[in-house]
N, C-alpha and C positions, 0 to 999 in steps of 0.2 A: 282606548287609545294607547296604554303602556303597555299593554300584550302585542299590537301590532309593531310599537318601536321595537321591543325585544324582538317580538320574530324575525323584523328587518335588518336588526343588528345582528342578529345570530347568524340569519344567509350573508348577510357581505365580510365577517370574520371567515364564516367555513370558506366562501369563494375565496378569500384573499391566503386562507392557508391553505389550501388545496395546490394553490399555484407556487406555494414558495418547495413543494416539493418535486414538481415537477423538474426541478432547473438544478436538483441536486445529484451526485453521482450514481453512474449506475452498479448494479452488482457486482457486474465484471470489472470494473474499475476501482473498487474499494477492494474487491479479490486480489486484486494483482498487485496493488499498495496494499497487502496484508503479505504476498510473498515475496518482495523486494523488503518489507519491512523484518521477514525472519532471513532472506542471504545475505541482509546487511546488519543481521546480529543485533537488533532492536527488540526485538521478543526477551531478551534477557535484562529488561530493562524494568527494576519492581516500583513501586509506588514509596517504598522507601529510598532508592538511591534517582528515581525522577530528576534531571533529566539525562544522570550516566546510567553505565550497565553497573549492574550490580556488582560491587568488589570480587564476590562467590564467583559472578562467571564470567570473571575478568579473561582469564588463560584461554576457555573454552570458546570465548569471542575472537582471540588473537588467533587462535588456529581454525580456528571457522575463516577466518578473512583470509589467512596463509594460502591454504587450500584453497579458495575461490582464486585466489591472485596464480596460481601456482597452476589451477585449471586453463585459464583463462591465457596463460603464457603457453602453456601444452597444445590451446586448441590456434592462437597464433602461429605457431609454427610447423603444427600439420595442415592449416591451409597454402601458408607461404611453400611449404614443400610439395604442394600438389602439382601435376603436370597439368597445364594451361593449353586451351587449346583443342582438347582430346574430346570430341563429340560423339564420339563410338559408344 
């Protein structure tokens, strides 16, 4: 009788954690919060300065966000500059 309760306990644990992973993220989606997590300069983040960036790559974070800001005004104003209209 205590061999069959465990058996029966063991399937309804695996059924019930089988299902808690279905509802979790998918690859691509933990991929892409891994590269939104290095343009936003969070990869320079160590388990000693948790939960700033590390003093060391203090600078190299500020011109990291420079340059994205600075792209990001460049690629604004080559679209606003584009000719509208033009389906040739």
């Amino acid at each position: 009788m205590k061999k069959l309760a465990i058996a029966a306990l063991s399937v309804v644990v695996l059924a019930a954690s089988s299902g808690a992973f279905a509802e979790g993220k998918t690859r691509a989606q933990v991929y892409q919060e891994l590269i939104e997590a290095q343009q936003n300069g969070l990869d320079y983040i160590t388990d000693a300065s948790y939960p700033d960036v590390n003093p060391v790559f203090a600078q190299q974070v500020k011109n990291h966000k420079e340059a994205l800001a600075a792209q990001a005004a460049a690629n604004r104003v080559a679209k606003g500059s584009a000719p509208a209209g033009n389906a040739n």
